[in-house]
NUTORKE-935568 format. One line per 4 residues: number of its first residue (from 1); their letters; for each residue z, y, x of C-alpha. Coordinates in steps of 0.1 Angstrom, whole numbers, m for minus. Example, Ala and Ser with C-alpha at 12.3 -4.5 7.8 and 13.67 -1.06 7.14 Angstrom:
<rotors>
1) as) 78/m45/123  71/m11/137 $
</rotors>
This chain:
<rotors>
1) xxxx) 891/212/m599  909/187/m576  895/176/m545  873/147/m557 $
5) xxxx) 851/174/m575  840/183/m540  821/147/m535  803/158/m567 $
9) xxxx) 793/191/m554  783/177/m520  761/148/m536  742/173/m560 $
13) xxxx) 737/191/m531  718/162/m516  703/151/m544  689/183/m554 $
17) xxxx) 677/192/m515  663/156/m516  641/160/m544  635/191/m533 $
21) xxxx) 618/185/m501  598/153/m516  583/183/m539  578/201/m508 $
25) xxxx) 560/170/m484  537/160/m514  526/196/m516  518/195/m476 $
29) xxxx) 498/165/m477  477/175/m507  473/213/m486  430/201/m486 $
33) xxxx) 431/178/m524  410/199/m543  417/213/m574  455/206/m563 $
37) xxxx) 480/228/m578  511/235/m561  546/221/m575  577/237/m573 $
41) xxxx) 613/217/m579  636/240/m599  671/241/m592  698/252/m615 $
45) xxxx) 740/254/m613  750/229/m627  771/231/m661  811/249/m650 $
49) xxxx) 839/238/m656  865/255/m678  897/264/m656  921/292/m657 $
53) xxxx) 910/326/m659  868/319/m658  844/291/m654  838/268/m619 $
57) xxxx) 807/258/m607  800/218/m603  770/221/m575  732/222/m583 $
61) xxxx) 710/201/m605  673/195/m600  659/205/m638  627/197/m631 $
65) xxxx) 593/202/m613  569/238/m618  535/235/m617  520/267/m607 $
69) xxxx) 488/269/m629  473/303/m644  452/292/m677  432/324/m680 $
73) xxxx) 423/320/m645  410/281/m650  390/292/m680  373/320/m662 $
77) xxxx) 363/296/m635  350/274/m659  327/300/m675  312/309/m638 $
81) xxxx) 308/272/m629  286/272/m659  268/300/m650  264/288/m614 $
85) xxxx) 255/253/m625  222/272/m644  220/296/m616  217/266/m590 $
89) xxxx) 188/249/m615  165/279/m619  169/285/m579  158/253/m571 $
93) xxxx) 132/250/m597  117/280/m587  119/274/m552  95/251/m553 $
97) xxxx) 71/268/m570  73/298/m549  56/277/m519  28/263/m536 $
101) xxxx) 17/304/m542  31/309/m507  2/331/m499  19/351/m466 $
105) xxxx) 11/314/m451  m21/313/m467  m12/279/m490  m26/293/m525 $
109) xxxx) m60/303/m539  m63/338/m528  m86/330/m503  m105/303/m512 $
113) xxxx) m111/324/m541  m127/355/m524  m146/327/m503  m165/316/m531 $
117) xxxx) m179/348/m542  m188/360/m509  m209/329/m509  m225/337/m539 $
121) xxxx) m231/371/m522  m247/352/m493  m268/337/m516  m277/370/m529 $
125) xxxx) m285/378/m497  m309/353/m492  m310/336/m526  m341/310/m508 $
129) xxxx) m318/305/m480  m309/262/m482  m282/270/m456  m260/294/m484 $
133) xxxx) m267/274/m512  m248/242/m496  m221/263/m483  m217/279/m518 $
137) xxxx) m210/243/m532  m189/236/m498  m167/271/m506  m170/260/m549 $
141) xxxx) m153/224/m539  m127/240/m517  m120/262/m544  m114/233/m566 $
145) xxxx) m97/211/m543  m70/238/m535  m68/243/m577  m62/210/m583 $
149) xxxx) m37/207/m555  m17/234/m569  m17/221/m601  m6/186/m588 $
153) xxxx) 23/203/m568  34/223/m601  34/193/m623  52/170/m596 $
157) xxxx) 82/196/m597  79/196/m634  83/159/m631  109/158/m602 $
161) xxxx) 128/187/m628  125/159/m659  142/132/m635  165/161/m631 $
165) xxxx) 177/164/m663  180/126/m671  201/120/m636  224/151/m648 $
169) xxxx) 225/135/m688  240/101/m670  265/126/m644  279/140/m676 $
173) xxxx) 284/110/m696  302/100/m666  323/128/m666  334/125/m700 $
177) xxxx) 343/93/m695  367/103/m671  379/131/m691  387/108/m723 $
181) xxxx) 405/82/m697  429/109/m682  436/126/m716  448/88/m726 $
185) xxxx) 471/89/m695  483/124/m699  492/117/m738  510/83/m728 $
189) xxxx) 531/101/m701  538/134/m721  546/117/m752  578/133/m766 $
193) xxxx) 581/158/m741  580/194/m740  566/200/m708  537/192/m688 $
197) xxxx) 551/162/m666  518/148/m658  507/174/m641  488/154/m609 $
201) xxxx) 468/141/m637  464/178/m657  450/186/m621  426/158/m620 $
205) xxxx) 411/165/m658  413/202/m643  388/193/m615  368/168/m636 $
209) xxxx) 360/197/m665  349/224/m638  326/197/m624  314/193/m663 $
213) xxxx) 312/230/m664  286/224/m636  264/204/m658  269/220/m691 $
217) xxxx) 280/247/m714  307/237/m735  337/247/m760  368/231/m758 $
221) xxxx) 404/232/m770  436/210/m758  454/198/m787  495/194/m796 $
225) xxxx) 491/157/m771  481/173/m746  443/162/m744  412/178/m748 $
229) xxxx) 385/182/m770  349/193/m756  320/202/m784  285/206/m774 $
233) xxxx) 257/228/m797  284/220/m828  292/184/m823  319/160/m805 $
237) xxxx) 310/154/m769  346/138/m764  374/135/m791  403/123/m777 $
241) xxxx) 404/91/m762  368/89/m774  334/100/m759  299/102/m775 $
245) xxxx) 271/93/m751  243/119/m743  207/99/m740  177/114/m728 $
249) xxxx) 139/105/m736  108/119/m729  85/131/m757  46/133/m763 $
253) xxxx) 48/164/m741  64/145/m710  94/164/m716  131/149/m712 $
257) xxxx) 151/156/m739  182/152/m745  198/135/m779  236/134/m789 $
261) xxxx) 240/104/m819  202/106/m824  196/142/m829  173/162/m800 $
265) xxxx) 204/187/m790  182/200/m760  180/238/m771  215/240/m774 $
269) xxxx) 223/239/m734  217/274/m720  240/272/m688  250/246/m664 $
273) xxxx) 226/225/m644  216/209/m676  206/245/m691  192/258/m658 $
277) xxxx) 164/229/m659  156/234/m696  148/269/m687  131/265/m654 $
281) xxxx) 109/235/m669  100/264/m694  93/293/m671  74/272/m649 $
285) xxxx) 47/261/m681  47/294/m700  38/313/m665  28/299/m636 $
289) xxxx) 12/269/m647  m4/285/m681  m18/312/m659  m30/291/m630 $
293) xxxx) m52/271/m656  m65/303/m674  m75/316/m640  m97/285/m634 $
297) xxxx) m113/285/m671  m119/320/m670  m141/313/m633  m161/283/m650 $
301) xxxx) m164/301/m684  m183/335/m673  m200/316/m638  m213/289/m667 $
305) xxxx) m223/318/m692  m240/338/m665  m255/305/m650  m267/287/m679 $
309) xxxx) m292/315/m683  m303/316/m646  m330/299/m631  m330/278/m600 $
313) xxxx) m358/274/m574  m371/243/m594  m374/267/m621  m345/246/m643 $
317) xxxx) m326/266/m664  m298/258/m690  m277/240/m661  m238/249/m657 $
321) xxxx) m229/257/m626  m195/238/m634  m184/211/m657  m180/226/m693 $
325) xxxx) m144/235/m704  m130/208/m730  m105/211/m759  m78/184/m759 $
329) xxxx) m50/183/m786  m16/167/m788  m4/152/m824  29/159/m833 $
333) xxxx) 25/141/m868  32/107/m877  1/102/m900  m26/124/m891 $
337) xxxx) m39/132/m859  m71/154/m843  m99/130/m842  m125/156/m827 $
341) xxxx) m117/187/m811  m146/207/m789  m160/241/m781  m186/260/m804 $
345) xxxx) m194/288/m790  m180/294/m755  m187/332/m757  m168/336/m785 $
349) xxxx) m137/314/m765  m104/332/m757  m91/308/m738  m56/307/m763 $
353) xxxx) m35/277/m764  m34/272/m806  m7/254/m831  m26/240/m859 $
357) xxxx) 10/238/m888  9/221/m917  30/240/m943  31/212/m968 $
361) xxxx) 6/184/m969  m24/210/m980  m21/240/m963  m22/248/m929 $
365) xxxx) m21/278/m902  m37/285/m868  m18/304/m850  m16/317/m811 $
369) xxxx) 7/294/m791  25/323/m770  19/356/m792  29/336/m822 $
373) xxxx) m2/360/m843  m17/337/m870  m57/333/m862  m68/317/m898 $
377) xxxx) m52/294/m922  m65/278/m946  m68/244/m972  m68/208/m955 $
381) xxxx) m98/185/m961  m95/148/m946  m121/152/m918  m127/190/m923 $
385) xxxx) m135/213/m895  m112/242/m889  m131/264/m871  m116/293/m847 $
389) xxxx) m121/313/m821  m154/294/m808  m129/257/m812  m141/235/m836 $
393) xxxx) m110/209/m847  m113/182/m868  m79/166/m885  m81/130/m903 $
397) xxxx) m49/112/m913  m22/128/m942  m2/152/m926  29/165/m939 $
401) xxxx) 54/199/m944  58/206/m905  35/187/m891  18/208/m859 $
405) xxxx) m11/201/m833  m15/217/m804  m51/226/m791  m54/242/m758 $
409) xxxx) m88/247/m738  m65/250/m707  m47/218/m706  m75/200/m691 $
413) xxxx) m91/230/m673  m83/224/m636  m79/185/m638  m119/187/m651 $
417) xxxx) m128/212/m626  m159/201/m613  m193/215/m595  m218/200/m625 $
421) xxxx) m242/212/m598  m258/184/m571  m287/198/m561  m291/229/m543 $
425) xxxx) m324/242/m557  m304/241/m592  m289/271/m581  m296/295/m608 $
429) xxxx) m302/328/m585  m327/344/m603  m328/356/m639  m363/348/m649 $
433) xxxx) m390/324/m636  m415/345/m635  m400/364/m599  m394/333/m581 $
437) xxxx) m391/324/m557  m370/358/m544  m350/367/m575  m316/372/m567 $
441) xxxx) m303/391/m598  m281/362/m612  m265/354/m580  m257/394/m576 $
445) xxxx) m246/391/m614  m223/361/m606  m211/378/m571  m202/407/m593 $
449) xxxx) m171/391/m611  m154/391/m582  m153/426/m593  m153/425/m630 $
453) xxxx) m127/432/m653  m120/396/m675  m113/402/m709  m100/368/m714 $
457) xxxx) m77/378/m686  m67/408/m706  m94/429/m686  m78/421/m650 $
461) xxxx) m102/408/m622  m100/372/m608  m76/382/m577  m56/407/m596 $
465) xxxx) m46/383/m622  m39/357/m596  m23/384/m575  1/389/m605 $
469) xxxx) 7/353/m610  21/354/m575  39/387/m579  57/373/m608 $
473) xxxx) 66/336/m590  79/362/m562  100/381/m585  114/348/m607 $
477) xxxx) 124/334/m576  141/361/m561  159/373/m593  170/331/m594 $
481) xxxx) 178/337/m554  204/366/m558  218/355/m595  231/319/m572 $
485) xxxx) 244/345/m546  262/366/m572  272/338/m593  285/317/m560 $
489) xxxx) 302/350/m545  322/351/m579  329/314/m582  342/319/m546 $
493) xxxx) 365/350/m558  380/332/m585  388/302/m569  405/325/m542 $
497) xxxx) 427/339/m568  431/302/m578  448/293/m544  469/323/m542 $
501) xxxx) 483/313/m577  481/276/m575  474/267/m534  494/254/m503 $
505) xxxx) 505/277/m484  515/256/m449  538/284/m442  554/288/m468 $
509) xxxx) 558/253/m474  571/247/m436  593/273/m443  607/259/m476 $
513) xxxx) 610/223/m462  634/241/m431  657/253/m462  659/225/m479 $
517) xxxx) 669/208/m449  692/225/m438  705/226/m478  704/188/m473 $
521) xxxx) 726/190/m439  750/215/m456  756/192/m484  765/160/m460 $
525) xxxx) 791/180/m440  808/189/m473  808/155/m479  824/148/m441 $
529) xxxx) 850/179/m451  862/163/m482  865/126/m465  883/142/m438 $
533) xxxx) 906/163/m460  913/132/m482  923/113/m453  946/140/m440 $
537) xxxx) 964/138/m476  967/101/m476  980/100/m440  1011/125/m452 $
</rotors>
């Protein structure tokens, strides 16, 4: 190699150190970007030359740049930002929930409950007394004005959680939109190339599919370009440069659902945010709210039954102490619909939510909303009654295979609660006219459920059913409270093991940028050598 050949091996040594410590600043000032992955410039000898007896090195070249990235460890994070996502939902959901039962600071029904039937007790006491028979329609209208609060605080989250799930249906369409933009980029830069040379942008689609892991659960697949596919319950939520928008509407029910090219896809999301409030929304209906109303039918359903036969001190009798229970149905059927639903025989009244399906346009089945255990079925007639259970329903219209109608006594229970009840010598106390005006045996017989087992409330009293409706909120919310801690402590674990693959380490990198420098300055005195060397051989 002649002299010359030094310049060469000088230059790539600046070159190289050069590129080098640009690697090395960029990774510094991205040390706090997150969901930043570390780059690496990879140096090489440079191809020998051939001389006598072996091969001569020619300097360094700069091959490329290493991004360090673990796959496994991105798909793993992923997975628990999905699980957080529904995690976070449920937790908030239930949350709520929890502090309209929040009994330890007196905000439920516990007490307003035992309130009433001690004042039927008083009334017992002194069943002529004018005093105790205002104060038990005082303590009755408290009762109903803390039901009905409760079940106004329960619905409101139910409707904050359905605003929930449309804000989170635009977030992700969003997302995907930025997804499908970066996989054009990615495809445009890595065209033809073997490796991954747009990798600030591979970082980027990184960060924006564990934010979509947030919202949803998805499947997805990077193709021989470079982009990514993401499928949601079976179908294309981005393809490529292409997205498909998610749309949500609210149905009969109030519910928002959430549809994918026109078809309802909501029960396919189980994790993610999105998941989480599909499965709060549920658990708050099926439990707390279901069993909230049951309580309050079950309280006007035996008072009125005991009542009804009661005699006040005007000697009236047949008077409800509270506004009768009503049926109400919803039609989920585009040609028929309930035109009269109401109750028969309110002894004979479970107090079961009922599906009413059509099988084909003839036949159809009544069956228990939650136990799913058929009650009758039988042959439709245009205006027929179906009768069940002490319900009398009445369908007009030409229903069709799958056509369903719910009927629930519940639905309406605490939104009609009412004292039917405006004067005070209407108060059935006694049990027969003929011992007035000192009878007290209905008002003992009323005082008595406090301590009677309901059957409609599978044979559980009045305060240990609601005591078990505030048991369960408890446990719900606490089993949502530690699954958010476990699933954040993990998320947190992984995305430690992340940085120590793929973060900036300032010391390292400080230490790196020092060697690079000084690989920089050794390369420029070669340079200074050689000059001075030439000169010496052109001054001889």
């Amino acid at each position: 190699m002649s002299l010359l050949g030094l310049f060469d091996i000088g230059k790539s040594a600046i070159f190289a150190s050069q590129q080098a410590m640009n690697v090395v600043s960029n990774n510094i000032a991205n040390v706090n970007t997150p969901g930043y992955s570390r780059h690496e410039a990879i140096l090489e000898v440079a191809t020998p030359v051939s001389i006598k007896g072996g091969y001569l090195g020619r300097g360094v070249n700069s091959s490329g740049i290493r991004r360090h990235y673990d796959k496994f460890l991105h798909l793993q994070i992923i997975g628990q930002n999905q699980s957080y996502g529904r995690s976070y939902s449920l937790d908030q959901g239930l949350s709520n929930i929890e502090q309209v039962f929040n009994e330890a600071q007196n905000l439920g029904l516990a007490n307003y409950l035992r309130d009433y039937f001690n004042a039927w007790q008083d009334v017992t006491t002194n069943p002529e007394g004018q005093p105790e028979r205002t104060a038990l329609l005082q303590k009755a209208n408290s009762l109903i004005q803390t039901a009905q609060q409760m079940e106004s605080s329960i619905l409101d989250t139910l409707k904050y959680i359905n605003n929930d799930i449309a804000n989170v249906t635009t977030e992700i369409n969003s997302t995907t939109t930025q997804i499908a933009d970066l996989n054009v980029k990615i495809a445009q830069l890595e065209a033809g190339l073997s490796n991954e040379s747009a990798s600030f942008l591979r970082d980027e689609r990184d960060r924006q599919l564990n934010k979509l892991a947030e919202l949803i659960d998805y499947s997805w697949f990077e193709d021989s370009s470079g982009q990514v596919s993401v499928f949601v319950g079976g179908k294309n939520l981005i393809e490529s440069a292409n997205t498909f928008t998610l749309t949500s509407q609210l149905d009969i029910d109030g519910h928002s659902n959430v549809y994918l090219d026109g078809e309802n896809i909501t029960t396919s999301f189980s994790n993610g945010k999105l998941g989480g409030y599909i499965a709060v929304r549920s658990d708050i209906e099926d439990t707390p709210l279901h069993d909230l109303r049951k309580l309050v039918a079950s309280i006007i359903q035996e008072t009125n039954i005991l009542h009804s036969t009661g005699y006040g001190l005007d000697s009236s009798t047949g008077n409800d102490f509270y506004d009768a229970l009503q049926v109400s149905s919803t039609d989920y059927s585009a040609a028929a619909y309930v035109s009269s639903s109401v109750v028969t025989d309110r002894s004979a009244l479970t107090l079961d939510e009922y599906t009413i399906a059509f099988s084909d346009a003839s036949n159809y089945e009544v069956r228990n909303r939650h136990t799913g255990v058929p009650v009758t079925s039988g042959v439709y007639t245009a205006g027929g009654n179906i009768d069940f259970q002490g319900i009398r329903v009445v369908i007009d219209g030409a229903p069709v295979a799958n056509d369903s109608f719910l009927v629930s006594p519940l639905t309406k229970a605490i939104t009609n609660f009412n004292v039917a009840i405006t004067d005070i010598n209407k108060v059935a106390a006694a049990s027969a006219s003929a011992n007035l005006p000192g009878d007290n045996t209905m008002a003992a017989s009323i005082a008595g459920l406090a301590q009677a087992n309901i059957s409609n409330l599978d044979n559980a009293t009045f305060e240990d059913h609601y005591e078990g409706i505030v048991s369960n909120i408890g446990i719900m919310t606490k089993a949502a409270e530690d699954s958010l801690n476990y699933d954040d402590n993990l998320r947190f674990e992984l995305e430690r093991k992340r940085d120590a693959v793929s973060g900036v380490s300032l010391d390292e990198e400080a230490a790196n940028l020092i060697r690079f420098q000084r690989m920089y300055e050794a390369g420029a005195r070669l340079l200074q050598v050689t000059d001075e060397l030439l000169e010496t051989i052109i001054n001889l």
